[in-house]
Residue, then its C-alpha position, 0 to 999 in steps of 0.5 A: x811830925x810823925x813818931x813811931x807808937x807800939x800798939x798792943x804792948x809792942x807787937x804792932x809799930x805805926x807811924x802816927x802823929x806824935x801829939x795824939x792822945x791815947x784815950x786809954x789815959x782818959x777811959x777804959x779801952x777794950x785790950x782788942x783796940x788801941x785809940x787815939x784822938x786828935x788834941x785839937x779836933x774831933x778827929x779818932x783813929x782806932x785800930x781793932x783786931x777783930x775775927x777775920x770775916x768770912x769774904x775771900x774779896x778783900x774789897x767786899x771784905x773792906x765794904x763789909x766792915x764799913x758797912x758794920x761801921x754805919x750800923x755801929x754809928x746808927x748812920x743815916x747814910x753811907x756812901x763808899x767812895x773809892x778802894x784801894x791796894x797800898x804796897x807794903x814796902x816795909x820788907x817784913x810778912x805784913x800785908x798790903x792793906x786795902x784802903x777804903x775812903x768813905x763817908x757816913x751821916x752820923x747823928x751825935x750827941x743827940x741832934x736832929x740833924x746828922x754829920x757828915x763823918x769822913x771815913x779812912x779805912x785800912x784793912x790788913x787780912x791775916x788769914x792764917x791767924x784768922x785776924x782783920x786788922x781794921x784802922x779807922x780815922x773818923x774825921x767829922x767834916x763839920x767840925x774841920x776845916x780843909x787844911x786840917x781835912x787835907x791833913x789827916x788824910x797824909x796822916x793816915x796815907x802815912x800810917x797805912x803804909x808804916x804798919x809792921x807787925x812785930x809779933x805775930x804771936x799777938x794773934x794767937 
């Protein structure tokens, strides 16, 4: 079951899961995201309001924060495997956000050997504001099964199309 969540005091709606744990409950977050873990699974999804990157191509504006994403994770390998536009039917001055599925190895906690990490991407461009918008869902395929896979990918296909910005002024 999906609930509407208020992202950065109200400015932002989404539709997300309604079991989510907020981790700002569990440790300090920066006031620039909002993230939220999965209760049964390693399963992240963090929204980042970040300066808007210089790249006029929305897709190659996409790839770059993804590749940025695979030198944050130190990943051994990344791979993008398809974008996409999703049309904002929300009849606000949201954007239509470009949609990136990829993956990346990423070693964690200290092993040899890398997981693999599928990655859902949206990237909402505002660029009056001089903002990138960029929701990620970090779904470690190692540790998931098909169904729970199968899952998140209709949680996040939910939330991308769901997004609203309530407050522009949040950008200010």
């Amino acid at each position: 079951m999906r609930t509407e969540k208020d992202l950065f005091g109200g400015a932002i709606t989404v539709q997300l899961p309604s079991n989510l744990i907020d981790a700002s409950n569990l440790r300090q977050i920066p006031d620039t995201q909002e993230v939220f873990l999965y209760p049964d699974s390693s399963i992240s999804i963090i929204i980042e309001i970040l300066e808007r990157v210089q790249v006029v191509d929305s897709a190659e504006a996409i790839k770059f924060h993804f590749n940025s994403l695979a030198e944050d994770n130190t990943a051994r390998s990344s791979e993008v495997l398809t974008i996409d536009t999703v049309p904002n039917t929300s009849q606000d001055q949201t954007l239509s956000p470009i949609i990136l599925r990829g993956e990346q190895a990423v070693p964690k906690f200290n092993r040899t050997e890398a997981d693999k990490v599928r990655v859902l991407m949206a990237l909402y461009r505002i660029e009056d504001k001089n903002v990138d918008i960029v929701v990620t869902f970090n779904v470690p395929l190692e540790s998931v099964d098909v169904d729970k896979v199968i899952k998140t990918e209709a949680d996040f296909q939910a939330m991308a199309s769901t997004l609203h910005i309530i407050n522009y002024s949040l950008f200010a």
